[in-house]
N, C-alpha and C positions, 0 to 999 in steps of 0.2 A: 504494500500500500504506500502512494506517495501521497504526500502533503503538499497541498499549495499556499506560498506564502501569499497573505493579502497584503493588499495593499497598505493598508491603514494599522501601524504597529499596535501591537498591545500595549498593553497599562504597564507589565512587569518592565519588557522591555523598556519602555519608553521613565520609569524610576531609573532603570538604572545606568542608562545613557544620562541623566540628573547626575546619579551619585558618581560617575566617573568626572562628568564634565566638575562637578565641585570639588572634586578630589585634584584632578588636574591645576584647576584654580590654589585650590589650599598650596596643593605642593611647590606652586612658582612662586605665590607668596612668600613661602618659608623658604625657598633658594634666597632670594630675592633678600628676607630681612638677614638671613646668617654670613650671605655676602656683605652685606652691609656692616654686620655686627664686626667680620674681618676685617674690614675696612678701618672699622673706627679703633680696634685694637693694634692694629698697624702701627695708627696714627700715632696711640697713647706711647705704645715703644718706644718710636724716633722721636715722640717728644723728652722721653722718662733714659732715653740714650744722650740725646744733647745735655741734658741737665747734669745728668752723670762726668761724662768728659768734663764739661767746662768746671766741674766740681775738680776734679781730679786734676786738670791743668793749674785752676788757682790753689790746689795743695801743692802743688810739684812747685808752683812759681815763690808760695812761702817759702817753701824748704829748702829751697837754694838762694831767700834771700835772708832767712834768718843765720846765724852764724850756728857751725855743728858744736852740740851740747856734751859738754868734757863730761867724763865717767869718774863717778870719785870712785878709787878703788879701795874695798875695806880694808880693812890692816888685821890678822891674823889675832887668833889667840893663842900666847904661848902656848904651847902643851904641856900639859902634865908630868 
């Protein structure tokens, strides 16, 4: 026995051609914000990188313009 499709879809069909196309939607949405979200984490690095370096560059530029700090060396106790 063959079946002839009609022309006019059913009901089930026709949900679930719905719940794909909203799923599709949903899913480009959430590409869409986690690309974004990388984006802005990027961003936060090379901002939280500059800060760093120039941290490190104005310690390195104290350090070589303070004078180096003499080591008192302790003095022994006789022994026993």
């Amino acid at each position: 026995m063959s079946t002839k499709k009609s022309a006019e879809p059913s009901p089930e069909s026709i949900a679930r051609s719905d719940r794909k196309r909203l799923a599709a939607e949903e899913g480009a949405r959430a590409l869409a914000d986690v690309e974004r979200q990388a984006i802005e984490v990027r961003k936060n690095m090379a901002r939280l990188r500059e800060v760093r370096e120039a941290k490190e560059a104005a310690d390195d530029a104290l350090r070589t313009a303070l004078p180096a700090p003499t080591l008192k060396r302790r003095s022994r106790k006789p022994a026993r």
